[in-house]
SEMIGU-775476 format. One record per residue (C-alpha): residue in three letters; x, y, z. Coordinates in steps of 0.02 Angstrom, whole numbers, plus 50000, padded with zeros to 5 digits. Each point is the difference from the previous one (the first is absolute). Layout:
<sites>
SITE, ALA, X, Y, Z
...
</sites>
This chain:
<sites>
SITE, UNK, 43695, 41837, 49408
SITE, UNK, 50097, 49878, 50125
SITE, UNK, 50041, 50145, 50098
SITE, UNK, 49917, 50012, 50183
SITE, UNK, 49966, 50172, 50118
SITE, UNK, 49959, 49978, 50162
SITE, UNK, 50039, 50143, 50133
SITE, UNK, 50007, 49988, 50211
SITE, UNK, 49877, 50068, 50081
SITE, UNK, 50058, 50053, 50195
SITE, UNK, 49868, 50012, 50147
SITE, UNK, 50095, 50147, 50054
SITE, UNK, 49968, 50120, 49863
SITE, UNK, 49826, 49890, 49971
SITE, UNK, 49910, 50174, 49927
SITE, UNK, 50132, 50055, 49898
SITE, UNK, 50042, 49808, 49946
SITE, UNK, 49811, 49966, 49953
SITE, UNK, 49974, 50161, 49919
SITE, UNK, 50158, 49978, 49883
SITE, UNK, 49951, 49819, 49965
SITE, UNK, 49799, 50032, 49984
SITE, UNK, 50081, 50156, 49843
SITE, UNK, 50101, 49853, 49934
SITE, UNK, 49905, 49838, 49990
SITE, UNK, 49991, 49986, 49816
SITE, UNK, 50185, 49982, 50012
SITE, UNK, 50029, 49863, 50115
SITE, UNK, 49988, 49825, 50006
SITE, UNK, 50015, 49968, 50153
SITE, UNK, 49996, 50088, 50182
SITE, UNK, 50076, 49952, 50167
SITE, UNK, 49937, 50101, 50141
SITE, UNK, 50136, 49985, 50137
SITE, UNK, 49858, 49953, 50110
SITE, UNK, 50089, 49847, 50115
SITE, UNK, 50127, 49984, 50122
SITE, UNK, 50007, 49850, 50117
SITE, UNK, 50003, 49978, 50193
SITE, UNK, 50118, 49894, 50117
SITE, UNK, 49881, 49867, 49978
SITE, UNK, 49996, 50002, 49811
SITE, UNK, 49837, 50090, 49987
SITE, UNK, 49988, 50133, 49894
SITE, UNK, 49940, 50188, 50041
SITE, UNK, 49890, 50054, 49885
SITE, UNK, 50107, 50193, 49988
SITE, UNK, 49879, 50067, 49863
SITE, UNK, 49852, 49942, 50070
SITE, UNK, 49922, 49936, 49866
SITE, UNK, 49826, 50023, 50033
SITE, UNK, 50015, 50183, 50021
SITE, UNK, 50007, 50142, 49861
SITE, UNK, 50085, 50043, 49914
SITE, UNK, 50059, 49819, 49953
SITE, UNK, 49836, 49933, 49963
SITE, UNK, 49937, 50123, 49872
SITE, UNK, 50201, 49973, 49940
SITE, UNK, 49980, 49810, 49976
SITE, UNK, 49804, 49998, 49918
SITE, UNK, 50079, 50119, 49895
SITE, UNK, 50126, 49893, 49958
SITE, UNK, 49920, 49843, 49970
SITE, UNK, 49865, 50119, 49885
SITE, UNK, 50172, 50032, 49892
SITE, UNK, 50038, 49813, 49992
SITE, UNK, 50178, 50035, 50121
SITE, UNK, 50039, 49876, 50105
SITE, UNK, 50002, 50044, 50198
SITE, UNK, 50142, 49910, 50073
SITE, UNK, 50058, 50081, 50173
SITE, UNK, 50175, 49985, 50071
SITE, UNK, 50058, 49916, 50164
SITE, UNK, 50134, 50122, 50034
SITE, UNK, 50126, 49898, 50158
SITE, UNK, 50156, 50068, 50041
SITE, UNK, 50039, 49928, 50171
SITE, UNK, 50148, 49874, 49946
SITE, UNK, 49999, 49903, 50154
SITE, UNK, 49788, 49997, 49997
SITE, UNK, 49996, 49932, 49832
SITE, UNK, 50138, 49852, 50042
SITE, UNK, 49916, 49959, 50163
SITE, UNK, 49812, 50003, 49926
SITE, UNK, 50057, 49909, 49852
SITE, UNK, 50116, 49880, 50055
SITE, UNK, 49840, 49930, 50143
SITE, UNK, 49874, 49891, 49905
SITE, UNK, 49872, 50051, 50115
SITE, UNK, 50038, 50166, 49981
SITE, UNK, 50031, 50014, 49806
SITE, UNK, 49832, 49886, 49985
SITE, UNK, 49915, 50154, 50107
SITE, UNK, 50081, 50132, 49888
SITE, UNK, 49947, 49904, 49853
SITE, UNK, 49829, 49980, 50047
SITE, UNK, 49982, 50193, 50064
SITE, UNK, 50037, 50045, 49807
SITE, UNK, 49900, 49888, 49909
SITE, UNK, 49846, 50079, 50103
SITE, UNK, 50031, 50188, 49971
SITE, UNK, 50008, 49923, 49828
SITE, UNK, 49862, 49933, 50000
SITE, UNK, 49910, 50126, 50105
SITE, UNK, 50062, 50155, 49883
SITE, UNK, 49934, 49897, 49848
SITE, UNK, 50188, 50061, 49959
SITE, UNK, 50084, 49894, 49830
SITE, UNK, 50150, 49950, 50104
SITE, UNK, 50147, 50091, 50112
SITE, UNK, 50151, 50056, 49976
SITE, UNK, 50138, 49946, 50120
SITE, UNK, 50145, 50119, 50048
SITE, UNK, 50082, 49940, 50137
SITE, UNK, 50187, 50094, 49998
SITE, UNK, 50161, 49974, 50115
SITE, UNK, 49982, 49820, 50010
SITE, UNK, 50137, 49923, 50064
SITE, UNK, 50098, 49854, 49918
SITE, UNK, 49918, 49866, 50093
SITE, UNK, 49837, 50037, 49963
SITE, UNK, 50046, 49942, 49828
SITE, UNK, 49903, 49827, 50016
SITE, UNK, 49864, 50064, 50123
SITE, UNK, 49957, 50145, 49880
SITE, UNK, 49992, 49894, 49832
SITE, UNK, 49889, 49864, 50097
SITE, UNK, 49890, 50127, 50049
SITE, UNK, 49988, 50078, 49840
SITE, UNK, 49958, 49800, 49938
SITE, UNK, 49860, 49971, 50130
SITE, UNK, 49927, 50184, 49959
SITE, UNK, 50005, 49958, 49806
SITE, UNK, 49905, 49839, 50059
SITE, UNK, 49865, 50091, 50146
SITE, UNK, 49974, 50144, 49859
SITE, UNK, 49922, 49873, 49875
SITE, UNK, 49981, 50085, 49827
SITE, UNK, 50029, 50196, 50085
SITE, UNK, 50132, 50087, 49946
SITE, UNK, 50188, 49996, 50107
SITE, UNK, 50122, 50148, 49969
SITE, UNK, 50165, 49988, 50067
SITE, UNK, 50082, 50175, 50013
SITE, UNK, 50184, 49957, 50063
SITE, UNK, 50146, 50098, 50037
SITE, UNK, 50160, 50021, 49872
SITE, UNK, 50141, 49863, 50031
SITE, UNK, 50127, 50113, 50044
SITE, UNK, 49984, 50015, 50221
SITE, UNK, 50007, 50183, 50065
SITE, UNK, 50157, 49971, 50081
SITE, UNK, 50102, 49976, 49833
SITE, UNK, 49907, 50148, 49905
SITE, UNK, 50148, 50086, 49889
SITE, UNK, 50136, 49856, 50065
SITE, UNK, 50038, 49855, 49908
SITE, UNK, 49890, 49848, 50104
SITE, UNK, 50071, 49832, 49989
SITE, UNK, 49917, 49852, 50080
SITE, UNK, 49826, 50068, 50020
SITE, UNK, 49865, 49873, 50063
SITE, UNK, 49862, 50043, 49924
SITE, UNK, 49820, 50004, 50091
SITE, UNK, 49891, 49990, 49840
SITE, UNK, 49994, 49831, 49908
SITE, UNK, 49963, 50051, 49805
SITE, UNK, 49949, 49829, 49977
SITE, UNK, 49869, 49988, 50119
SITE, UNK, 49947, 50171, 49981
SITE, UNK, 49994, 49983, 49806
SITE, UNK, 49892, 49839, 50021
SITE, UNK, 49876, 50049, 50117
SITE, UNK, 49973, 50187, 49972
SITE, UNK, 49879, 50062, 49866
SITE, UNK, 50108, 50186, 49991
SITE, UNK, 50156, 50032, 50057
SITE, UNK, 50047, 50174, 50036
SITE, UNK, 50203, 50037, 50061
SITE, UNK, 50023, 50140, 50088
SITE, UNK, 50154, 50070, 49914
SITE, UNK, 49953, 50174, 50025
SITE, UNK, 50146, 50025, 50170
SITE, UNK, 50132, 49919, 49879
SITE, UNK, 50036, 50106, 49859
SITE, UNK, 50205, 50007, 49995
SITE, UNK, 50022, 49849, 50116
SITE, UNK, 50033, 49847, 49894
SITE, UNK, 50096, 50102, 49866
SITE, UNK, 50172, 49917, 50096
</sites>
């Protein structure tokens, strides 16, 4: 009974991806349209366009089934997320741009998947994660983080790996945390 199902949704197979999920409601707990990604300012683009169908009927739907709508924040640009993060200013901005297509979407919370961070974003990213937890109030923060093991030392033995993700932090302030093990299979049997 502890166990949770939640499944990706992606913007760019939104009518296959809403159909599938629509069939399958009764199943899930949870779904996380990969709606966001963010701008050089920290804003975020709204990908899915939530307004539109089919990811309105897809989310009343949803909330008629009890299933929590929690969209991703999908960031890959390593450098981006350092820069953005790392600037008050600019991680206040990102902050704030969130918290409103919260708000706006009437969404239970987000889900935050920023991969390739480099090792120095280590501090910036668990503060932000902190001030979001705070801005977000009682709405729902899911952390969806990368596997420990860097890309570099897949199959090799890696020694003396500085790890982006603080588990502390992210175990404190994150309501879910979901590791993204799925690239890793043989690589930490040495």
């Amino acid at each position: 009974t502890d166990l949770e199902v939640s499944g990706w949704i992606p913007y760019w197979r939104e009518r296959e991806g809403t159909r599938d999920a629509r069939n399958h409601l009764k199943e899930l707990d949870e779904i996380n349209p990969f709606a966001y990604a963010v701008k050089q300012d920290g804003t975020l683009n709204d990908l899915m366009q939530i307004n539109k169908s089919p990811w309105t009927k897809l989310i009343k739907e949803a909330r008629k089934n009890k299933v929590r709508v929690v969209p991703t924040v999908m960031w890959s640009d390593s450098l981006n997320i350092d820069r953005v993060l790392r600037d008050n200013k600019l991680r206040a901005t990102h902050i704030k741009s969130i918290v409103d297509a919260v708000k706006k979407g009437k969404f239970d919370g987000i889900d935050i998947d920023y991969e390739g961070k480099i090792a120095e974003s280590k501090i910036p990213f668990s503060l932000f994660l902190v001030e979001l937890k705070v801005a977000l109030g009682s709405k729902h923060l899911s952390c969806t983080i990368e596997a420990r093991t860097p890309p570099e030392s897949l199959y090799s033995t890696a020694r003396d790996i500085q790890y982006v993700n603080d588990f502390a932090i992210i175990g404190q302030v994150c309501d879910r945390v979901k590791i993204m093990a799925y690239d890793q299979q043989r690589a930490d049997i040495k």
